[in-house]
N, C-alpha and C positions, 0 to 999 in steps of 0.2 A: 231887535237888530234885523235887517230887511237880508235876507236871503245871498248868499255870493253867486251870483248869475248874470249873463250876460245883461236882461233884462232892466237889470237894479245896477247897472257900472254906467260910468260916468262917459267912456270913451263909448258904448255902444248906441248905435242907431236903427230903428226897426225902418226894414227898409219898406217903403211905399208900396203899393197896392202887392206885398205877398201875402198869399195865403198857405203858405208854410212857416210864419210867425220868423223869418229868419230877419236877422241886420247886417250890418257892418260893422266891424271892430277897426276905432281909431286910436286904438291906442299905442300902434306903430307907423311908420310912412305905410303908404301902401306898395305892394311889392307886383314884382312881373310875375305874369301864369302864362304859362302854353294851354290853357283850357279855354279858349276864349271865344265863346260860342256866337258873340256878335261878328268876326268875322268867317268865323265858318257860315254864318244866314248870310251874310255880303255875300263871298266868295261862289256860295251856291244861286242864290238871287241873279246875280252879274252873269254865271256861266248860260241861267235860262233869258234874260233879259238880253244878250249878245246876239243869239239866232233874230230876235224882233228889231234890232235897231239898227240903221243902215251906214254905210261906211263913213262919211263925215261925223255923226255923232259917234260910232265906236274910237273912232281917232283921239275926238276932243273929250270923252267922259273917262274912258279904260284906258287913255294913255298911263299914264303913272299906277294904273290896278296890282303891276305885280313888286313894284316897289315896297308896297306897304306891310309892315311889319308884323310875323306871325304871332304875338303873342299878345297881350294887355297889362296894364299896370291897372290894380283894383285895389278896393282895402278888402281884406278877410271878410268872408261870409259863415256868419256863425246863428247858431238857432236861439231862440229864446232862452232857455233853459241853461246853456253850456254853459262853461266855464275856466276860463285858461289858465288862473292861478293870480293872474296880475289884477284882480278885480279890483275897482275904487269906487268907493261910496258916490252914490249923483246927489251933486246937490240939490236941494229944492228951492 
């Protein structure tokens, strides 16, 4: 019998080029996080990229900048290894 781990479940996914062997867990919708560090690099990116770009472009690119919503919807990031409880055999 193969191991109850993230690894060996049916709903997880090793995620693309990490090298901390982590995935995704599909085994729920994916849920919102306030931790969502793709817009904290936006939000830092945009503040340095503002002083470079002149007023016609800051008009038409950063108009709508502070609209955009603070948080992310993701699926669970889980390591190789773990294990939540709800683990299902993967098919082969």
């Amino acid at each position: 019998m193969r191991k109850k781990r993230c690894e060996t479940c049916e709903f997880w996914v090793l995620m693309k080029h990490s090298v901390l062997n982590e995935g995704n867990c599909h085994r729920h919708a994916p849920r919102p996080t306030n931790t969502n560090i793709q817009l904290q690099v936006m939000t830092h990116l945009t503040s340095i990229s503002w002083y470079f770009s002149d007023d016609d472009q800051r008009k038409e690119d950063f108009n709508t900048w502070g609209d955009s919503p603070d948080y992310a919807v993701q699926w669970p990031v889980t390591e190789i290894d773990a294990w939540c409880g709800e683990w299902k055999k993967r098919e082969e």
